[in-house]
C-alpha positions in Angstrom: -100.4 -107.4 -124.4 -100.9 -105.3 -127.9 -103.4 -102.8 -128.6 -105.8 -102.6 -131.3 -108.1 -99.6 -132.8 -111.4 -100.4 -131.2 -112.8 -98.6 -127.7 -113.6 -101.7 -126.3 -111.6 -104.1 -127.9 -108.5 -102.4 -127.3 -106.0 -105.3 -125.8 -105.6 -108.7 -127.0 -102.7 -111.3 -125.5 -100.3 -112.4 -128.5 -97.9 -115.2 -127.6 -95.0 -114.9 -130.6 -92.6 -117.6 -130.4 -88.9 -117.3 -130.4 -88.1 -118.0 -134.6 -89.0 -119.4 -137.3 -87.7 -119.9 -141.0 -91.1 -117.9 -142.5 -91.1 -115.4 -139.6 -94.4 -116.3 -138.9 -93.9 -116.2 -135.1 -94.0 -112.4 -135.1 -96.7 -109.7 -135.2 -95.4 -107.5 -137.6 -96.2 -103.7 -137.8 -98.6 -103.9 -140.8 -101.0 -105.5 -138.5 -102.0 -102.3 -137.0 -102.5 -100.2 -139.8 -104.7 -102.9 -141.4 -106.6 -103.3 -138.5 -107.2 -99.3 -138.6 -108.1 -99.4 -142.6 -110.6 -102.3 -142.0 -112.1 -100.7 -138.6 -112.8 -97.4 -140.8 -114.2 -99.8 -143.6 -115.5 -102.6 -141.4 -119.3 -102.6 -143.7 -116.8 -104.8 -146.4 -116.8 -107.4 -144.0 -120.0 -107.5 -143.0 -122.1 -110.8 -144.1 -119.0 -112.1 -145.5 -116.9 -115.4 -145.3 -113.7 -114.1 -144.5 -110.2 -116.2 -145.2 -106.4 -114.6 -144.0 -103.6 -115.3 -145.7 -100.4 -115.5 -144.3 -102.0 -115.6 -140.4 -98.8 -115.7 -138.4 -99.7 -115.1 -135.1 -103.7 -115.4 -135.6 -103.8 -111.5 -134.0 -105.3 -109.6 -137.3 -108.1 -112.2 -137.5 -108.6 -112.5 -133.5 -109.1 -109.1 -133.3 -111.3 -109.0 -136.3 -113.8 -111.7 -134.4 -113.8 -110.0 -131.6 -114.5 -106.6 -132.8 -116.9 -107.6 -135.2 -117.4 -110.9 -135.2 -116.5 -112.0 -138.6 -117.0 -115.1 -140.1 -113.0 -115.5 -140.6 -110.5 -118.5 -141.2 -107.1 -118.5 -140.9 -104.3 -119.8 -142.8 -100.3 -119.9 -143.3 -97.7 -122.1 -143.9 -98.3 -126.2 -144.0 -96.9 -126.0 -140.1 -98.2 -127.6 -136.9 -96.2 -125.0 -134.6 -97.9 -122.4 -136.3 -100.9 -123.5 -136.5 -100.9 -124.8 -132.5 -99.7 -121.2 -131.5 -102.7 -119.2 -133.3 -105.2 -122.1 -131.2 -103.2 -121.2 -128.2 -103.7 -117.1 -128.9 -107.6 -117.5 -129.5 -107.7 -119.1 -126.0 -105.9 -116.7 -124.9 -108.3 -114.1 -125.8 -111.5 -115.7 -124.5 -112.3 -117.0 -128.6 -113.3 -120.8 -129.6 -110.2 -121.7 -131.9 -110.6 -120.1 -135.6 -110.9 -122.2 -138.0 -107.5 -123.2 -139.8 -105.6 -124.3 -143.0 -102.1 -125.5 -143.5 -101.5 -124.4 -146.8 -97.9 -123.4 -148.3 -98.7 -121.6 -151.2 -98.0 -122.9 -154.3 -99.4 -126.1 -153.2 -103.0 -127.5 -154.5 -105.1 -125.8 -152.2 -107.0 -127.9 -149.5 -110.8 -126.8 -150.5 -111.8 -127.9 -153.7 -114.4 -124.9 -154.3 -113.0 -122.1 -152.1 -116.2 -120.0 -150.7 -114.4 -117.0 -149.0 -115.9 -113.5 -150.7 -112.9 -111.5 -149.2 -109.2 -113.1 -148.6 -106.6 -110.4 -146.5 -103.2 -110.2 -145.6 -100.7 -107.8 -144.4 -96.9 -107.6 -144.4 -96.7 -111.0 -147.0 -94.6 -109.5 -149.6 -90.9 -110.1 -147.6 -89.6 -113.2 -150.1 -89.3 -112.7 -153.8 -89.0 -116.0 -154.7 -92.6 -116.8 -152.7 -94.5 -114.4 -155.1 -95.0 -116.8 -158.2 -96.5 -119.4 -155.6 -98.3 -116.9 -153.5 -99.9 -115.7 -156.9 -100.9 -119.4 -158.1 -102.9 -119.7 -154.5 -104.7 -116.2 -155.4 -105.1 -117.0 -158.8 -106.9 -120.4 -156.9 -109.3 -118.3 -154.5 -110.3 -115.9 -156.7 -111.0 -117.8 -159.6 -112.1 -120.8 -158.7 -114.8 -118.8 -155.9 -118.3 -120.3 -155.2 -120.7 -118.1 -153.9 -122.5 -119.1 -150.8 -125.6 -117.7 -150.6 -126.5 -114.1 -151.0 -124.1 -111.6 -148.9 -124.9 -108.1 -147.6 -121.2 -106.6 -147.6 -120.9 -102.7 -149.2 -120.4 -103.0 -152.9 -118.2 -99.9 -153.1 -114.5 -98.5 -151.4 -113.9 -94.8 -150.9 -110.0 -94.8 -152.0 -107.4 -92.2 -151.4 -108.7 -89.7 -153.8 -112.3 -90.2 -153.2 -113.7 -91.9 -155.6 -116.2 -95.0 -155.3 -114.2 -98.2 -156.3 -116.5 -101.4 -156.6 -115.8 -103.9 -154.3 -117.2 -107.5 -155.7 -116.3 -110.4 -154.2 -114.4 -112.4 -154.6 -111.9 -109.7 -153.7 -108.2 -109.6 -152.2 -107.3 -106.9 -149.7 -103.5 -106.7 -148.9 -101.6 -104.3 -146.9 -98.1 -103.4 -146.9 -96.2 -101.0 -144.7 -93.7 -100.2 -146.4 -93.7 -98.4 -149.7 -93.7 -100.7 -153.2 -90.5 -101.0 -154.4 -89.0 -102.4 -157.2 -88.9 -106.2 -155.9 -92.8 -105.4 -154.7 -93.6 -104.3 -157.8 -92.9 -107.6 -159.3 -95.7 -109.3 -157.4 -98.3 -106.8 -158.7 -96.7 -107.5 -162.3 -97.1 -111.1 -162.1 -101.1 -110.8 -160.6 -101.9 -108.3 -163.8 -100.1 -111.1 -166.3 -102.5 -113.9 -164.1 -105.8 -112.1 -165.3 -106.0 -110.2 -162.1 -106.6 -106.4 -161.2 -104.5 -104.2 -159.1 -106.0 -101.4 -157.1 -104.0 -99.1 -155.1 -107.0 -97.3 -151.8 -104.7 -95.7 -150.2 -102.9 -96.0 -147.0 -100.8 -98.6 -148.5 -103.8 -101.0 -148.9 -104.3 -102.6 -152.3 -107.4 -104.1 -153.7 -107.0 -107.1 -155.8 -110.1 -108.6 -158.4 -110.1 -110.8 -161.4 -110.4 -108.6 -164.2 -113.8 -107.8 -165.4 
């Protein structure tokens, strides 16, 4: 049982399996703080088609439908235990199972014309050598985006020194717990040499746009 920043959402039952070569069987820290950020900024989401990278567990985007009830896919490695163990943790919570996609980045991605105005993640920046591929599958998502339909989400983010950041979709927001180090920094090097823009918010979230 884990608990969550919402009154009454507070507890959700996470089943994390005993290993795996990705470590996607864990719920890792960066959850939390994520799940905090996006509470205190929850209007982004709103009206939006929502798609999670790097899912793991399924908790960020259980909580989310639950709280809020996004529209929200998830997605992580091309993996059947994975993907059997986020169905099992939506049951577990009293949720139909959340939509899915095996996808190991790098890989042509499964939807021809990807439709999801905001993509999220937290805690995906652990393996070096994953960041060209995990770039290529932004690069996908973000450039390749269809609109569907007209969306009501905010069109602005407060960041950490107060000022009003635009916040057009397509748009990637990431979180990472730690601080960016050097091997971090190379991710954000190779999204600025794709065409895309960096952001830093704040409380270690990042905000990621093709450029204008």
């Amino acid at each position: 049982m884990i608990t969550f920043p919402k009154n009454d959402i507070q507890k959700l039952c996470v089943r994390e399996f005993s290993c795996h070569e990705l470590n996607a069987n864990l719920l890792w820290p960066g959850t939390f703080s994520f799940a905090t950020w996006l509470v205190k900024n929850r209007s982004i989401l709103d009206g939006q088609r929502i798609l999670e990278l790097g899912s793991g567990t399924g908790t960020l985007a259980i909580f989310l439908r639950k709280a809020f009830g996004v529209d929200i896919t998830t997605s992580d490695y091309d993996d059947k235990e994975i993907e059997e163990n986020i169905a099992y943790n939506c049951k577990a919570n009293n949720l139909d199972v959340l939509p899915h996609i095996r996808h190991t980045w790098g890989d042509p991605f499964p939807v021809s014309r990807p439709d999801w105005d905001v993509v999220i993640a937290s805690d995906i920046l652990l393996y070096v050598k994953q960041y060209e591929n995990l770039v290529k599958t932004l690069s996908f998502l973000l450039k390749e985006y269809k609109q569907n339909g007209q969306k009501a989400g905010c069109t602005t983010i407060t960041d950490k020194s107060g000022t009003q950041v635009p916040a057009r979709s397509p748009m990637f927001l990431m979180s990472w717990r730690r601080r960016i180090g050097k091997d971090q920094s190379i991710f954000f090097t190779r999204c600025e040499n794709a065409g895309l823009e960096v952001q830093h918010l704040g409380d270690l979230v990042y905000l990621i746009n093709n450029k204008s």
